[in-house]
N, CA, C and O atoms as a DFTB+ gen file, in Angstrom:
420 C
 N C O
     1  1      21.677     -30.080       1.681
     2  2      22.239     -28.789       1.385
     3  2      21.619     -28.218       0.106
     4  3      21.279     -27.042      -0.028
     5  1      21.515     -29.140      -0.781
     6  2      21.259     -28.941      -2.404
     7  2      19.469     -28.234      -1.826
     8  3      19.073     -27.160      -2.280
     9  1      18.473     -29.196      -0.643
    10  2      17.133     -28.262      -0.627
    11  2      17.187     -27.036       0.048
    12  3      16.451     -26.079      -0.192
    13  1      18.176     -27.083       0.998
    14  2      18.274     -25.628       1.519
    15  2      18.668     -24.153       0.656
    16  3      18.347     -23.016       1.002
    17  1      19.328     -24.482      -0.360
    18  2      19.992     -23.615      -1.575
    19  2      18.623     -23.353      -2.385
    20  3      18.162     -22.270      -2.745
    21  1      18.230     -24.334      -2.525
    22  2      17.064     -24.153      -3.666
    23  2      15.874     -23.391      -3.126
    24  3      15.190     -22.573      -3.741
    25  1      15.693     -23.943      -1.415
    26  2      14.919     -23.522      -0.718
    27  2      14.819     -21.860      -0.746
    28  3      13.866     -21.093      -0.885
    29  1      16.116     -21.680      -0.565
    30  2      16.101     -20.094      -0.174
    31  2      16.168     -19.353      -1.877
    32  3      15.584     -18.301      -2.137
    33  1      16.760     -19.917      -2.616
    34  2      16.504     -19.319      -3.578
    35  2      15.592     -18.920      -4.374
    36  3      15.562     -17.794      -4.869
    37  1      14.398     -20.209      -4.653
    38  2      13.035     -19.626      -4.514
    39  2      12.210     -18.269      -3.763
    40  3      11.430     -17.424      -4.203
    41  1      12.839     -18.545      -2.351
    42  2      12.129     -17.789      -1.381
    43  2      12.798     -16.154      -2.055
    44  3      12.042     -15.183      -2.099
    45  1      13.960     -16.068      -2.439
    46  2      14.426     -14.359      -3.379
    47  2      13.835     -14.269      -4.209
    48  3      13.260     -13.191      -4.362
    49  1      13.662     -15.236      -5.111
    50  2      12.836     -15.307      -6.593
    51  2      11.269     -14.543      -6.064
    52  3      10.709     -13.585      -6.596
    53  1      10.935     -15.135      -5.158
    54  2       9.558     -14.569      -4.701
    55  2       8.967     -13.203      -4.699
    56  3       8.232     -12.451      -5.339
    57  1       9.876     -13.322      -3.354
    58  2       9.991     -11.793      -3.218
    59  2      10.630     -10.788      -3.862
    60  3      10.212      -9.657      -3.612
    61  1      11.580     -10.898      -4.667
    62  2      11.970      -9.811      -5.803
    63  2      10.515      -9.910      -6.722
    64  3       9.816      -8.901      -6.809
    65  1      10.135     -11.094      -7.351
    66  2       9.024     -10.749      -8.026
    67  2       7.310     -10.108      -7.596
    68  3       6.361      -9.690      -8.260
    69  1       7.581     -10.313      -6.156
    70  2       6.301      -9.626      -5.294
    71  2       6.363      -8.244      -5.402
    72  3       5.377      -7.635      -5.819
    73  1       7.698      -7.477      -4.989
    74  2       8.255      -6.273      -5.019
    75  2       7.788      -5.707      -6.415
    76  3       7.017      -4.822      -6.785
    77  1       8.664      -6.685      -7.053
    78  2       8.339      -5.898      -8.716
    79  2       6.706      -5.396      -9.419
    80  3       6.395      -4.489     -10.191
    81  1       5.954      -6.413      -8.760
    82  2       5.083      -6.420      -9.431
    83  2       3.851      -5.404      -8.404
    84  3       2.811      -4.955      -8.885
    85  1       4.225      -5.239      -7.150
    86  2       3.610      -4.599      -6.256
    87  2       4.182      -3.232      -6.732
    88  3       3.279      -2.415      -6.551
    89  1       5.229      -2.639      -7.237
    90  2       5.601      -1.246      -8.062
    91  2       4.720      -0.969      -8.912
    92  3       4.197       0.143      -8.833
    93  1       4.343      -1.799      -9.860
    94  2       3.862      -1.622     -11.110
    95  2       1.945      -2.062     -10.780
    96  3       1.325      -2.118     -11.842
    97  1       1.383      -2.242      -9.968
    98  2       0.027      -2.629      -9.732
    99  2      -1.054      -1.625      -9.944
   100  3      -2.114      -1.809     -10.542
   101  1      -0.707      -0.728      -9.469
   102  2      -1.610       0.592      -9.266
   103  2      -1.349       1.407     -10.369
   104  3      -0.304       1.548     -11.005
   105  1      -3.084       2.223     -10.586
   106  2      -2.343       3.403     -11.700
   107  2      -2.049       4.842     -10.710
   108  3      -2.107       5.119      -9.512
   109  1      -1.707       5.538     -11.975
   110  2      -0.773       6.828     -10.859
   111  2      -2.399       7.692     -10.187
   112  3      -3.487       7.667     -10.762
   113  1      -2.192       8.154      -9.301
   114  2      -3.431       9.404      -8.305
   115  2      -3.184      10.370      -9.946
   116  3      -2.382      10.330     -10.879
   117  1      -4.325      11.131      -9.592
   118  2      -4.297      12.039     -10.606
   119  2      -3.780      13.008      -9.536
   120  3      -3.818      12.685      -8.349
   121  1      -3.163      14.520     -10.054
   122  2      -2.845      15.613      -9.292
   123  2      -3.714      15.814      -8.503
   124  3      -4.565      14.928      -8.426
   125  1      -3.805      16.545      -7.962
   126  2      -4.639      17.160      -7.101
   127  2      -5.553      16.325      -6.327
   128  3      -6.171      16.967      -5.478
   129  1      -5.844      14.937      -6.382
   130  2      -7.238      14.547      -6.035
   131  2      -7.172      14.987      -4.126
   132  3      -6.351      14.971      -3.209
   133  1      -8.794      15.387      -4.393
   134  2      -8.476      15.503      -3.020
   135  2      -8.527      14.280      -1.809
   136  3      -8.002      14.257      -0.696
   137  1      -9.551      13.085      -2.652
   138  2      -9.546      11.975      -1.479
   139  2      -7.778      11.663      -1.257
   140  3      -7.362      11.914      -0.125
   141  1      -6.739      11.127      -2.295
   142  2      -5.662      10.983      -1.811
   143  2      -5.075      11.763      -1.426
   144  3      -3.946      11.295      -1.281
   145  1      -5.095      12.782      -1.122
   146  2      -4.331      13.821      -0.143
   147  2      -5.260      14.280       1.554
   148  3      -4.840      14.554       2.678
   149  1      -6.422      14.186       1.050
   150  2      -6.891      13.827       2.670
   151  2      -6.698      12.447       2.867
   152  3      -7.128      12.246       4.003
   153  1      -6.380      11.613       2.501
   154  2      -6.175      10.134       3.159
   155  2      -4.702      10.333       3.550
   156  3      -4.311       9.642       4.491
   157  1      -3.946      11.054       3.055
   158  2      -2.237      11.232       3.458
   159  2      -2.139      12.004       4.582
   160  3      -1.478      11.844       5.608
   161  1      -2.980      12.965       4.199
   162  2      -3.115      14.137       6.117
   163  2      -3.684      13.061       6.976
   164  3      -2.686      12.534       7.469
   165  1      -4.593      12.531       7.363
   166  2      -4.849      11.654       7.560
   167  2      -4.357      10.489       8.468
   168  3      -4.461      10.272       9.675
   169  1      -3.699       9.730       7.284
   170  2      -2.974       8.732       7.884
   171  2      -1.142       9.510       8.337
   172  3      -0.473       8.848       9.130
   173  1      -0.630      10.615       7.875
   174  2       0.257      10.697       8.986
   175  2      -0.042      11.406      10.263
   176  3       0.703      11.237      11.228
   177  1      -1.096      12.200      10.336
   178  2      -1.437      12.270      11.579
   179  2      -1.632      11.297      12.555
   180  3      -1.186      11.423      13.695
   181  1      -2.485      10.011      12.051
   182  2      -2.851       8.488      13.117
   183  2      -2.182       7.763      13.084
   184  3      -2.175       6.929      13.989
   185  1      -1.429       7.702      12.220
   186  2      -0.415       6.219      12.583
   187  2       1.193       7.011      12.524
   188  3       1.528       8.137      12.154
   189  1       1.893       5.959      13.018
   190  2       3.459       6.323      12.482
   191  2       3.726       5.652      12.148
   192  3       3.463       4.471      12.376
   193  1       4.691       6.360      11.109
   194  2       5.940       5.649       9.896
   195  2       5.517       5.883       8.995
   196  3       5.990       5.153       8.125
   197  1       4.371       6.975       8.389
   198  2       3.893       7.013       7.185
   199  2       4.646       7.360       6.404
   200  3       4.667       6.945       5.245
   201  1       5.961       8.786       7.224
   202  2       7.089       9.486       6.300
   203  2       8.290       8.219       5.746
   204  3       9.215       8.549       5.003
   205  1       8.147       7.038       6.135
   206  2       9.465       5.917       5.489
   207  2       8.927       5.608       4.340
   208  3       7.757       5.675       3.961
   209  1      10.188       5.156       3.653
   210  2      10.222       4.627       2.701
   211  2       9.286       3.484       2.582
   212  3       9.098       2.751       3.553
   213  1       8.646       3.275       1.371
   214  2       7.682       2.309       0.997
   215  2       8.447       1.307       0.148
   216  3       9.673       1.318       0.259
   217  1       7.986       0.606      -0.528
   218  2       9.185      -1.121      -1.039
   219  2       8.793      -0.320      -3.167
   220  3       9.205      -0.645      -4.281
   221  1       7.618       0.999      -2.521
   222  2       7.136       1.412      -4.056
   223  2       8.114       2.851      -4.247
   224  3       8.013       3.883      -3.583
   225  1       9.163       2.543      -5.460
   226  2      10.063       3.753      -5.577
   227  2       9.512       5.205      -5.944
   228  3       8.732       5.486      -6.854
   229  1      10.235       6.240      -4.815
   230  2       9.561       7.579      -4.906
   231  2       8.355       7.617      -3.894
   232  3       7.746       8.684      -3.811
   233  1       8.009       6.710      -3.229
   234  2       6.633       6.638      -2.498
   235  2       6.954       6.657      -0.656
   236  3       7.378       5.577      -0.243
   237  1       6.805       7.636       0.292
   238  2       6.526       7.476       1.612
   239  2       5.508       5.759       1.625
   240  3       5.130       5.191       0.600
   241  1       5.296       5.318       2.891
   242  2       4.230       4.463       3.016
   243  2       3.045       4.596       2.916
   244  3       2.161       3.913       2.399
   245  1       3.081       6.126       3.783
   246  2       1.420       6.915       3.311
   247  2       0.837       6.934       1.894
   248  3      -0.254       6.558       1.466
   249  1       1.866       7.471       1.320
   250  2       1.512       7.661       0.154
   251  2       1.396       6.542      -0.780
   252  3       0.746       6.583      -1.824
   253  1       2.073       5.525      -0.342
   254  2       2.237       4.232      -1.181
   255  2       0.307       3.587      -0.523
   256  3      -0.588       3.241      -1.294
   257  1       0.243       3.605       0.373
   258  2      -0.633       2.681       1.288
   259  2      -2.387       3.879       0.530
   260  3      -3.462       3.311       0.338
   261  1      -2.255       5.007       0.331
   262  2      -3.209       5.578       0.065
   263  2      -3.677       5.713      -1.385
   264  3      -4.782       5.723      -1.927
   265  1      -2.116       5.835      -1.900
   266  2      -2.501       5.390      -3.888
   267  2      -3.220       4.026      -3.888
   268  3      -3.915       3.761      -4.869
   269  1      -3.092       2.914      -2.629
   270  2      -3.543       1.428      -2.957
   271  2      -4.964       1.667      -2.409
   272  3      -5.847       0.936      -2.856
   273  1      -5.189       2.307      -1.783
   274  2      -6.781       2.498      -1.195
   275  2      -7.621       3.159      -1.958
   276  3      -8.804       2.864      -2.129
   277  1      -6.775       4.480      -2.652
   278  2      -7.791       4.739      -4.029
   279  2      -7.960       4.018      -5.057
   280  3      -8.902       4.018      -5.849
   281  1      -7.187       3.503      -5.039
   282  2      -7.236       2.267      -6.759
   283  2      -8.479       1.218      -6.068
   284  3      -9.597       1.072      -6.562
   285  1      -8.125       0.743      -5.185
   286  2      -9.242      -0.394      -4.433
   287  2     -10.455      -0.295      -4.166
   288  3     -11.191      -1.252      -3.928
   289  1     -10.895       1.286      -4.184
   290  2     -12.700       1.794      -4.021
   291  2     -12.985       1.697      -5.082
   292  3     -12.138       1.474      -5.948
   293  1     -14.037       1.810      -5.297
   294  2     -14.683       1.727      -6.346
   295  2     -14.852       3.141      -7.169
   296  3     -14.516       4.178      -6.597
   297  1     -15.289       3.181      -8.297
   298  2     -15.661       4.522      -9.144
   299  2     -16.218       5.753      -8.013
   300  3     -15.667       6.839      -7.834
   301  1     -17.328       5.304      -7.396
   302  2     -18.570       5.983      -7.135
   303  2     -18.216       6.130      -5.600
   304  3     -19.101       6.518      -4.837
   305  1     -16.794       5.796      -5.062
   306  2     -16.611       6.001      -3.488
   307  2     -16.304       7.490      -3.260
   308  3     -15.335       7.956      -3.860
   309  1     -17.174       8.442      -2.295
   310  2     -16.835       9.759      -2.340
   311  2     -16.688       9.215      -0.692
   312  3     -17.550       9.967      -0.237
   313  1     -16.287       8.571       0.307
   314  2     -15.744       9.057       1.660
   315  2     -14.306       8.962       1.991
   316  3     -13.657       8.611       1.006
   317  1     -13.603       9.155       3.038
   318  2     -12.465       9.509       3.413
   319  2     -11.629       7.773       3.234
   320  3     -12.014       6.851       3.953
   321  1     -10.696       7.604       2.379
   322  2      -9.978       6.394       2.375
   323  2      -9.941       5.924       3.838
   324  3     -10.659       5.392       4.685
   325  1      -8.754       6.398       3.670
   326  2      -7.831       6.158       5.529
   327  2      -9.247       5.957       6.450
   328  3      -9.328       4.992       7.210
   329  1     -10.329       6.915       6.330
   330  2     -11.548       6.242       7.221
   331  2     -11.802       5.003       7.076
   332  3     -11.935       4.181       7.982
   333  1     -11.880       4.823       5.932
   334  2     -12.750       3.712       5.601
   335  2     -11.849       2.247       5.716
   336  3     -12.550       1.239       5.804
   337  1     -10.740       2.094       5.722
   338  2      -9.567       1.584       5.833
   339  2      -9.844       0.858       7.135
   340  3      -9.662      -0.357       7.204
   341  1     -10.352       1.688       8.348
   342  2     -10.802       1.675       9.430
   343  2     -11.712       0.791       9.930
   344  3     -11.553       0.081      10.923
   345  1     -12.804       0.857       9.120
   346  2     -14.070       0.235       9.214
   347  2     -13.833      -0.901       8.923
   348  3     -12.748      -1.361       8.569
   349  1     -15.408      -1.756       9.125
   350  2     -15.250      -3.344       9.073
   351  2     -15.598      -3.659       7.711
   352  3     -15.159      -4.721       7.268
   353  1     -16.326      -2.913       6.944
   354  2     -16.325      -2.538       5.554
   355  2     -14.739      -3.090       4.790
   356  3     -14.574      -4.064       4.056
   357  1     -13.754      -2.121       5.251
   358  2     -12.578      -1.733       4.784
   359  2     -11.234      -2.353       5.295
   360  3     -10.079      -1.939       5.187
   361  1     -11.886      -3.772       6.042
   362  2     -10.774      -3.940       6.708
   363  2      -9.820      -4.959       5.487
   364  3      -8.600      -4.866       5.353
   365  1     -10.806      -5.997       4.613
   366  2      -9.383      -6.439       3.796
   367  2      -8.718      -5.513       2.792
   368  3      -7.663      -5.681       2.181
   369  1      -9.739      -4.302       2.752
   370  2      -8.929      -3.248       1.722
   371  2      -7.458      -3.207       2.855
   372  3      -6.499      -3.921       2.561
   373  1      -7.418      -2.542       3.812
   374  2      -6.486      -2.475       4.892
   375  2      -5.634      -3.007       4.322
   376  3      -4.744      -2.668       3.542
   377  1      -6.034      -4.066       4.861
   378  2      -4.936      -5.166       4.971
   379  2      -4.005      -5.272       3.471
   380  3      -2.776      -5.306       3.547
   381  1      -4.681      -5.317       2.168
   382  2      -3.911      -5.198       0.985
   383  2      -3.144      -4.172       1.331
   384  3      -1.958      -4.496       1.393
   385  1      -3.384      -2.940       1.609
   386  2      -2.988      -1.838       1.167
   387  2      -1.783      -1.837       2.468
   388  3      -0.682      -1.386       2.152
   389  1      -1.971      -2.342       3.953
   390  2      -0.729      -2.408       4.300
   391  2       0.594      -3.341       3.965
   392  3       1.683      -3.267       4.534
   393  1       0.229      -4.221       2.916
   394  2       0.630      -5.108       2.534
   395  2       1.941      -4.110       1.391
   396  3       3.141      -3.845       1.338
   397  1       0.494      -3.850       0.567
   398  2       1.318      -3.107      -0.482
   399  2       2.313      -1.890      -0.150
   400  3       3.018      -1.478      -1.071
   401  1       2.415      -1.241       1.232
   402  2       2.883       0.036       1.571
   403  2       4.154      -0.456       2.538
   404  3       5.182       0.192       2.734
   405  1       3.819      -1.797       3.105
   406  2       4.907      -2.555       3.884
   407  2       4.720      -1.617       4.878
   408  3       5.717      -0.996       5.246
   409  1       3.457      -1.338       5.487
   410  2       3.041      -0.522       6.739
   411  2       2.300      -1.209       7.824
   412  3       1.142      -0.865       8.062
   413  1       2.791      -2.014       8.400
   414  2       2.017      -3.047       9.180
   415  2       2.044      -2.101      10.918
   416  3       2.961      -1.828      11.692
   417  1       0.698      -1.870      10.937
   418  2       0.334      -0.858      12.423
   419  2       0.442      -2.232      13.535
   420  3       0.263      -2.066      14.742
C-alpha cells in the first residue's frame, strides 16, 4: 500500500512540475509576427481542437503549439511553421510542440 501511495504521488509531483515548467519554457511571440499568426490560420483551419484550452494559461492549443514552433526554429527560419511541422524535417519539432500544446492529432 505504502508503494502504491508513494507510487502515485510521485507520478502528481511529475506532472504538476511538467505543467509548471512547460508554462514558463517559451519566450512571449512578439505582436504582430506574422509567421505566428499564419501558423494559427493555419493550423485551425487543418487540424481540430486548436480553439481548446492548452495546459499553457491564456493559450488556445494553436496558439500554445505555434508559440512552441516559433521558439524551436531557428533565427534565420523565414517558412510557414505549421508547414514545416509537417515535414520530415519538422517532425520532432511536431512532436515537442504537440507535447507542449497537449494537441495530440
Amino acid at each position: 500500500m505504502k508503494r502504491l501511495l508513494l507510487s502515485a504521488s510521485l507520478g502528481l509531483v511529475l506532472c504538476a512540475s511538467n505543467a509548471a515548467f512547460a508554462g514558463s519554457q517559451y519566450n512571449d511571440v512578439p505582436n504582430g509576427d506574422e509567421q505566428y499568426k499564419n501558423c494559427k490560420i493555419y493550423a485551425m483551419k487543418k487540424w481540430e481542437g486548436g480553439g481548446d484550452s492548452s495546459p499553457i494559461p491564456g493559450q488556445s492549443k494553436a496558439e500554445a503549439f505555434c508559440t512552441c514552433m516559433w521558439n524551436e526554429t531557428p533565427e534565420n527560419f523565414s517558412g510557414g511553421l505549421a508547414k514545416f511541422s509537417e515535414s520530415e524535417k519538422g517532425a520532432a519539432m511536431n512532436k515537442t510542440c504537440e507535447d507542449y500544446s497537449n494537441w495530440h492529432g
